[in-house]
ZADREN-456445 format. One record per residue: residue in one letter; x, z, y of N, C-alpha, C in turn. Coordinates in steps of 0.05 Angstrom, whole numbers, plus 5000, padded with zeros to 4 digits. Layout:
ZADREN-456445
> A:X:Z:Y:X:Z:Y:X:Z:Y
...
This chain:
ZADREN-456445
> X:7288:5378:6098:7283:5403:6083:7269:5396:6057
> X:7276:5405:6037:7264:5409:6015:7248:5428:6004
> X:7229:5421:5990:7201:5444:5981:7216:5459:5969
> X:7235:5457:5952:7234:5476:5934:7261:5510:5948
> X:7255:5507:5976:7265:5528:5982:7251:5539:6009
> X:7251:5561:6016:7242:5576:6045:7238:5552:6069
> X:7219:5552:6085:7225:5541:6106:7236:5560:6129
> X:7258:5550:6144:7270:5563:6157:7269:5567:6193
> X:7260:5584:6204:7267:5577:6240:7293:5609:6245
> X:7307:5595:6263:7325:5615:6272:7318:5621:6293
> X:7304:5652:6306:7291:5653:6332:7314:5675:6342
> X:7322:5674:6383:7339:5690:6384:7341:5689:6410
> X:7353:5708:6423:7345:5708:6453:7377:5702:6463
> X:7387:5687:6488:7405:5680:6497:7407:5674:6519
> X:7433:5679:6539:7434:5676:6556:7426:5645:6561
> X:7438:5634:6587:7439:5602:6594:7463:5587:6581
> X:7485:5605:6585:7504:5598:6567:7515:5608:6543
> X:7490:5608:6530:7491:5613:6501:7497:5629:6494
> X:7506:5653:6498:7507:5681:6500:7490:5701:6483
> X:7497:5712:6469:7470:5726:6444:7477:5769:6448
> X:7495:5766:6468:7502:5798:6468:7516:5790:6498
> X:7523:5815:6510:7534:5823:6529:7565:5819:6536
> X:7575:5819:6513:7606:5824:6509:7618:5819:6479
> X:7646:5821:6471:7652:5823:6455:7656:5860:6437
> X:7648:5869:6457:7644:5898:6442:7624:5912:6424
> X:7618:5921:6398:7590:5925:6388:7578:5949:6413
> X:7594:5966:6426:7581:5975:6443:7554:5970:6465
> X:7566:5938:6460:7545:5920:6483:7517:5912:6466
> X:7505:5921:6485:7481:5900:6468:7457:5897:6476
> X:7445:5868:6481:7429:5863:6494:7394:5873:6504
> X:7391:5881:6476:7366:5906:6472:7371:5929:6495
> X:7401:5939:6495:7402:5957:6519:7410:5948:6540
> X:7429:5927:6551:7439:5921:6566:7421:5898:6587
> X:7409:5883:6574:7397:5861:6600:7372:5882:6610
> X:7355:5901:6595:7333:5904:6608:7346:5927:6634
> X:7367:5930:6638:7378:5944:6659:7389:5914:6685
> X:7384:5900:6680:7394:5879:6707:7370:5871:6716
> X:7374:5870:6750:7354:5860:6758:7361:5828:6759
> X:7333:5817:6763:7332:5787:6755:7322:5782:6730
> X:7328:5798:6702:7332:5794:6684:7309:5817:6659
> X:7314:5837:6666:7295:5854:6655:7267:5854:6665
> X:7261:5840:6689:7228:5830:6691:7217:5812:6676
> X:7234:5798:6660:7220:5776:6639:7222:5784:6608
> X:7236:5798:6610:7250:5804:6579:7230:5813:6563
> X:7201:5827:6566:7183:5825:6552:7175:5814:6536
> X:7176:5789:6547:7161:5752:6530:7179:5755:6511
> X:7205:5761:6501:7221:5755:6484:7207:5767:6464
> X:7196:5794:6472:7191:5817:6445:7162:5816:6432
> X:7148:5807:6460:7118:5791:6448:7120:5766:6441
> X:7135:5744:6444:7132:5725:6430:7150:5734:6390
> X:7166:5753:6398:7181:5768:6368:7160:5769:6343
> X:7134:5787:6360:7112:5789:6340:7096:5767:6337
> X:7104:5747:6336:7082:5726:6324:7101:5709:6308
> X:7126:5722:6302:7144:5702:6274:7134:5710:6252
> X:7155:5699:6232:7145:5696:6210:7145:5733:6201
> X:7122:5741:6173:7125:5761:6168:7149:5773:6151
> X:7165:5746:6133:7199:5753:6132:7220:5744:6148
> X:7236:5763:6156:7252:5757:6168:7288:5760:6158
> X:7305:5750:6159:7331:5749:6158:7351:5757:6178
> X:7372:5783:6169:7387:5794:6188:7407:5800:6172
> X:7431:5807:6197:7453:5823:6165:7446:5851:6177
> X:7460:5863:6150:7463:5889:6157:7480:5906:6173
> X:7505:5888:6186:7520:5896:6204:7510:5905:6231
> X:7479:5879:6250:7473:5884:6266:7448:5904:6263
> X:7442:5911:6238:7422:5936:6234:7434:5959:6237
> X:7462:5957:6227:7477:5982:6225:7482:5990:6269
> X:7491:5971:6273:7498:5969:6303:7471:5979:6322
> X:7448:5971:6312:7420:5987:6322:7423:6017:6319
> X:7436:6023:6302:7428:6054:6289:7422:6058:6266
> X:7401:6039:6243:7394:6041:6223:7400:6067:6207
> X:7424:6073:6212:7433:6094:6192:7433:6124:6200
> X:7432:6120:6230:7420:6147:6235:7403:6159:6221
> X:7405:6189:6206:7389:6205:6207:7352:6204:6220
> X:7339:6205:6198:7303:6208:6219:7290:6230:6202
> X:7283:6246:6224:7264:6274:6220:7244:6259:6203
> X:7227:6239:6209:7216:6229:6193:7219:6218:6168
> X:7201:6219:6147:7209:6204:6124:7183:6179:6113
> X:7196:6166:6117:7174:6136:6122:7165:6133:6103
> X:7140:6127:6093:7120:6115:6073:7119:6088:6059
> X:7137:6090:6036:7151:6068:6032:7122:6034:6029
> X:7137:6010:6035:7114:5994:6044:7096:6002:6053
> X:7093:5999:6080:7066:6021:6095:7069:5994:6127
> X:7097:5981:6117:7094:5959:6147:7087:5939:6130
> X:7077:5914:6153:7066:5889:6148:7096:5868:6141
> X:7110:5882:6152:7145:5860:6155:7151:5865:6128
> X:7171:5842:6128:7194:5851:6095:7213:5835:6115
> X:7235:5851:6105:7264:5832:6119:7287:5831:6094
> X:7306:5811:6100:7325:5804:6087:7349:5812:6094
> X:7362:5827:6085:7385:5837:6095:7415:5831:6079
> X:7426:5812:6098:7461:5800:6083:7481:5833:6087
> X:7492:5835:6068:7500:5862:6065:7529:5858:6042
> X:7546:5852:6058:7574:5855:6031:7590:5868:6031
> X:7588:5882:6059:7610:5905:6067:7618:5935:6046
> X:7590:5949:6046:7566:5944:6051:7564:5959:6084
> X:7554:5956:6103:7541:5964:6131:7522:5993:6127
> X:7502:5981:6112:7477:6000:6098:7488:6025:6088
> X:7480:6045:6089:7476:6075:6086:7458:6076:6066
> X:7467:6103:6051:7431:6108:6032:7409:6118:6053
> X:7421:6128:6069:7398:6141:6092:7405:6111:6111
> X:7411:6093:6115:7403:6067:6126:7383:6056:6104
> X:7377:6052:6080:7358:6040:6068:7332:6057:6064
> X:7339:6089:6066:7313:6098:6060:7298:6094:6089
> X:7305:6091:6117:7296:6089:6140:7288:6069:6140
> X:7291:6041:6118:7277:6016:6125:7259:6024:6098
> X:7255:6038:6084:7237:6030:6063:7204:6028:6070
> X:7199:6037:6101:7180:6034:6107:7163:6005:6107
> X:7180:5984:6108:7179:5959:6109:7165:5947:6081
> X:7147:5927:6080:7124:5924:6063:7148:5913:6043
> X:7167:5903:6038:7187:5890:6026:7214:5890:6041
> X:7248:5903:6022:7267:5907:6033:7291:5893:6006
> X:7294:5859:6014:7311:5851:5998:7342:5860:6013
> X:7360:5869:5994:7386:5862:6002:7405:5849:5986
> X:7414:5832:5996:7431:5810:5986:7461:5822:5988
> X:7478:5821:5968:7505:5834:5970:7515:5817:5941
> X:7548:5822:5952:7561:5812:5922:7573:5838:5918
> X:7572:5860:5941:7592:5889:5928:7579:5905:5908
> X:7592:5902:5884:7567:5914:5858:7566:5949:5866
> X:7588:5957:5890:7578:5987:5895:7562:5989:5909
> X:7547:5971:5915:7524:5978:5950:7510:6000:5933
> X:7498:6018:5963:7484:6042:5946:7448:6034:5947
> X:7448:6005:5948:7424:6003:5935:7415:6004:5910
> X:7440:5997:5897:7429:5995:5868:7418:6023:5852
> X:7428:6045:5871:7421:6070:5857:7386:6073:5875
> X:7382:6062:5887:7351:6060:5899:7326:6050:5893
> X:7338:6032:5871:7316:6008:5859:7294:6024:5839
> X:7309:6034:5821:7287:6056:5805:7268:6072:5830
> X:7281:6082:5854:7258:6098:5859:7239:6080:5888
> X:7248:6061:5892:7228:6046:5909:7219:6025:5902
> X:7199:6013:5895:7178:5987:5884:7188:5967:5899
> X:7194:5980:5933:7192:5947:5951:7217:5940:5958
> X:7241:5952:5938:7271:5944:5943:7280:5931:5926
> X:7290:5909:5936:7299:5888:5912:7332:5884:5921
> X:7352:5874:5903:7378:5880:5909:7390:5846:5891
> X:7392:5826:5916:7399:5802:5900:7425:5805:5901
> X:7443:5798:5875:7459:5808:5875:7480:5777:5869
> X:7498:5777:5882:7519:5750:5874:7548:5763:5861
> X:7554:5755:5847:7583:5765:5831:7608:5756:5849
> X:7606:5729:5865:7635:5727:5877:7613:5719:5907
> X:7619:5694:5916:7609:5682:5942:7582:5695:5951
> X:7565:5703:5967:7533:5696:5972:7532:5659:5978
> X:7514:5652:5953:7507:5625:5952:7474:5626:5963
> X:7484:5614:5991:7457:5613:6013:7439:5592:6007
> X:7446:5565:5994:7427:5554:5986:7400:5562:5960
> X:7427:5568:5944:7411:5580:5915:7394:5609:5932
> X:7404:5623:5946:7388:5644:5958:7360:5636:5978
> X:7358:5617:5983:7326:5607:5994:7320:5603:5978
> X:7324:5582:5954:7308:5570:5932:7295:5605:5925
> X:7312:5625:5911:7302:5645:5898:7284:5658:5908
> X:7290:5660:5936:7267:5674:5956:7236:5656:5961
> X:7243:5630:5946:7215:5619:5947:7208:5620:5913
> X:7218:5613:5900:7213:5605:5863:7211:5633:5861
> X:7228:5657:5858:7230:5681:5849:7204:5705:5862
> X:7211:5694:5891:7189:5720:5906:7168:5705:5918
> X:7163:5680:5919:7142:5677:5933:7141:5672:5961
> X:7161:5671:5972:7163:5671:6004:7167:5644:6015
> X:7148:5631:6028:7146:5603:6047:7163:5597:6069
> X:7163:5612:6077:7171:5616:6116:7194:5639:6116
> X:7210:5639:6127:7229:5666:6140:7236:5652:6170
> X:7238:5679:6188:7251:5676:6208:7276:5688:6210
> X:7302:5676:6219:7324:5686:6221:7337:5691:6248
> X:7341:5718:6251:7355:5735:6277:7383:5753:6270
> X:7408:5728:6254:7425:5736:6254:7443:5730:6279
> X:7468:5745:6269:7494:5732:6294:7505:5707:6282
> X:7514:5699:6301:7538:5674:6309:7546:5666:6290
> X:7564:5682:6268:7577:5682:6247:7556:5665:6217
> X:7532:5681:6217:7520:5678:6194:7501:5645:6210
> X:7496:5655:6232:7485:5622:6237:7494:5598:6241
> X:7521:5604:6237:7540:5581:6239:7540:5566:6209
> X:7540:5586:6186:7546:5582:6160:7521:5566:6152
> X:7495:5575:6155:7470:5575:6153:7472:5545:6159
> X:7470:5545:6185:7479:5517:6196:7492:5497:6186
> X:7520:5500:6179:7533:5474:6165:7521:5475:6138
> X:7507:5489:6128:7499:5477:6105:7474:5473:6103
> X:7465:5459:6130:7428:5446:6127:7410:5467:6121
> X:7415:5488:6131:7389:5509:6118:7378:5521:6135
> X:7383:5505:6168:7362:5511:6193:7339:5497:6195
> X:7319:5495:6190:7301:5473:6194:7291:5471:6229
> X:7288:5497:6242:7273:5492:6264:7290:5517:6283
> X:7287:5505:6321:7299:5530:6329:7279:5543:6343
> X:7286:5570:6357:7264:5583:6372:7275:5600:6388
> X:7290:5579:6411:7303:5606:6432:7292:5612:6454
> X:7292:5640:6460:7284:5646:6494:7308:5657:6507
> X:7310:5628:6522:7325:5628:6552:7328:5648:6579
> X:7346:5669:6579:7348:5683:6597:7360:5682:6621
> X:7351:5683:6641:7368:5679:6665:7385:5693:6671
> X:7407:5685:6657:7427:5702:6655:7453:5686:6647
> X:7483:5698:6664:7506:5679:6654:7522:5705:6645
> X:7533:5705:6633:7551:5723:6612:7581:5721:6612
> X:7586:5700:6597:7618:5688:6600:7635:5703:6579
> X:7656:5696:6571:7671:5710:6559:7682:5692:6536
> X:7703:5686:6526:7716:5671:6505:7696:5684:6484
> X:7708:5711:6480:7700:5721:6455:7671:5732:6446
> X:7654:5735:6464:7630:5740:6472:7616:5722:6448
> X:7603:5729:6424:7584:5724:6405:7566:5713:6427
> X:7561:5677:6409:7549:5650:6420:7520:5644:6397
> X:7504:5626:6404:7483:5627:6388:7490:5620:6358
> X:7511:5595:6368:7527:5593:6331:7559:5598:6336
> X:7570:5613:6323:7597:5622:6321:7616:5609:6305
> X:7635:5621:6282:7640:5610:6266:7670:5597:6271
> X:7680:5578:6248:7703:5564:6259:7698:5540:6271
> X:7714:5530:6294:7706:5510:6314:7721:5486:6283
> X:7713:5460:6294:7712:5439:6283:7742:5429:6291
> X:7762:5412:6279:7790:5407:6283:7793:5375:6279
> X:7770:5351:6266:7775:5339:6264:7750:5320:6260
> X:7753:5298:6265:7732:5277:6268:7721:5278:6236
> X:7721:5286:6214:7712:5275:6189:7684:5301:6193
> X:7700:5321:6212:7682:5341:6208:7655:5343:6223
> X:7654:5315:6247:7629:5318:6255:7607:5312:6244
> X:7601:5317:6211:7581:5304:6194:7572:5344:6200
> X:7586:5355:6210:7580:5382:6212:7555:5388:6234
> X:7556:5378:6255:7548:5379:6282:7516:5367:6267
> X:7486:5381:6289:7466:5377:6281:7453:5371:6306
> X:7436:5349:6304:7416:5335:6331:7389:5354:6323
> X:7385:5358:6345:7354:5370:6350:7336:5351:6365
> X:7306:5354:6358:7282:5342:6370:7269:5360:6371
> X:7268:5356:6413:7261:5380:6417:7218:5370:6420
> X:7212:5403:6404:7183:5397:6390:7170:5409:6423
> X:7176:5434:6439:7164:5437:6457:7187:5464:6476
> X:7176:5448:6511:7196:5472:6527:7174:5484:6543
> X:7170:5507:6536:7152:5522:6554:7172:5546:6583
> X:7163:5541:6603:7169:5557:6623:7158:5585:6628
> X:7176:5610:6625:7153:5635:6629:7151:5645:6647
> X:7141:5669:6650:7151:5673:6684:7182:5688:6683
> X:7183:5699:6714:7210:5710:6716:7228:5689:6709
> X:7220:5668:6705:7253:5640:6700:7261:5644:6679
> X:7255:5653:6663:7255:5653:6627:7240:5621:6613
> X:7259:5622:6594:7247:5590:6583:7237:5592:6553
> X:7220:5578:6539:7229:5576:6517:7223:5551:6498
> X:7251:5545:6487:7256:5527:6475:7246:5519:6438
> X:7233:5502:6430:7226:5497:6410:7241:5471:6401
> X:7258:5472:6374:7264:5439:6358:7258:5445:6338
> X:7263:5415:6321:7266:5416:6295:7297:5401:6294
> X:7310:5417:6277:7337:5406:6268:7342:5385:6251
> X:7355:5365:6262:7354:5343:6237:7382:5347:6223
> X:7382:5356:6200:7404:5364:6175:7418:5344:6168
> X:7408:5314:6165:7423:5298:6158:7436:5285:6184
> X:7465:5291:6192:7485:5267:6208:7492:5244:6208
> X:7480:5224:6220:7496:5208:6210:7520:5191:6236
> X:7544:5193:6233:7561:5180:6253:7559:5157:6255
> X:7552:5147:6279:7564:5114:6283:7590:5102:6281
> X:7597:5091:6268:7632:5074:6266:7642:5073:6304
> X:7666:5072:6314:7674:5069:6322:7677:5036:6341
């Protein structure tokens, strides 16, 4: 890892076999679905108290915010920066609602990252202080996007609690530094069933410069048969010759 960008941990709760949701349906989802099994919803706590002691930025897309609800409608109208969190939100669809961003404006800081120049953030920026809208013209370039989030805003540390998809990308391009999973006693299964890293599978030996070794920093046991796992990712591969 290099100074001159975010340090990064990806924290995320998973089955045994790697499992990050219930199913391949957005219907499914683990927030609702494991604390209903027995075996499994007696431990599930630790996941949400160890949650509050990450970093105070965090990284998500906006798809699995949208899939929470985000955009629902709230009788309430939140006090814009009034939380301790700021989160980062990948957004190109866009996912986000105007009534999905005014329900996060409560959040001490609400970057969204998009290349669609129609997201309806940009009509938001004049009237909220803690909404920032990084904006990319063609690709989101994830490297240049940590550097800015440290040179531009100031931010050291993020924790990331995306899906499969975005931690796969994240991933092949060295920008995991550390992991932070809690292990659920739980088997899932499913081809299509969203995995801790997703993404396209690998087709050829040039490509295992792709694949990343971990050292693992600490494994703590919780109760209820819940685990949790601590590495640091080593970014550089190097293959042995044949």
């Amino acid at each position: 890892m290099t100074s001159s960008r975010v340090e990064t941990t990806l924290f995320l709760l998973m089955s045994v076999d790697g499992k990050i949701t219930s199913g391949e349906s957005d219907d499914l989802d683990p927030d609702r679905d494991w604390k209903r099994i027995a075996g499994v919803k007696e431990g599930l706590h630790q996941y949400y108290e160890i949650q509050q002691t990450t970093d105070l930025h965090s990284m998500n897309t906006a798809r699995v915010m949208a899939k929470l609800g985000v955009n629902t409608p709230s009788e309430d109208e939140p006090k814009p920066g009034s939380s301790k969190v700021s989160l980062i939100l990948i957004d190109r669809k866009p996912h986000l609602t105007e009534q999905g961003i005014r329900n996060l404006i409560l959040l001490r800081s609400l970057y969204i990252v998009t290349n669609n120049r129609k997201h309806p953030a940009f009509a938001l920026t004049s009237e909220f202080a803690n909404l920032e809208v990084v904006y990319y013209p063609c690709e989101i370039d994830f490297p240049d996007l940590l550097k800015r989030l440290k040179q531009e805003y100031g931010i050291e540390r993020v924790t990331i609690e995306s899906g499969g998809t975005l931690n796969s990308v994240l991933l092949r391009q060295g920008l995991i530094d550390h992991l932070s999973i809690v292990v659920a006693p739980l088997l899932v299964g499913g081809q299509s069933t969203p995995s801790l890293i997703g993404g396209p599978s690998l087709q050829t030996e040039v490509e295992l410069v792709n694949l990343r070794a971990l050292k693992l920093v600490e494994c703590r046991m919780l109760e209820d048969s819940y685990i949790h796992l601590q590495y640091d990712v080593i970014n550089e591969t190097i293959i042995d010759p044949r």
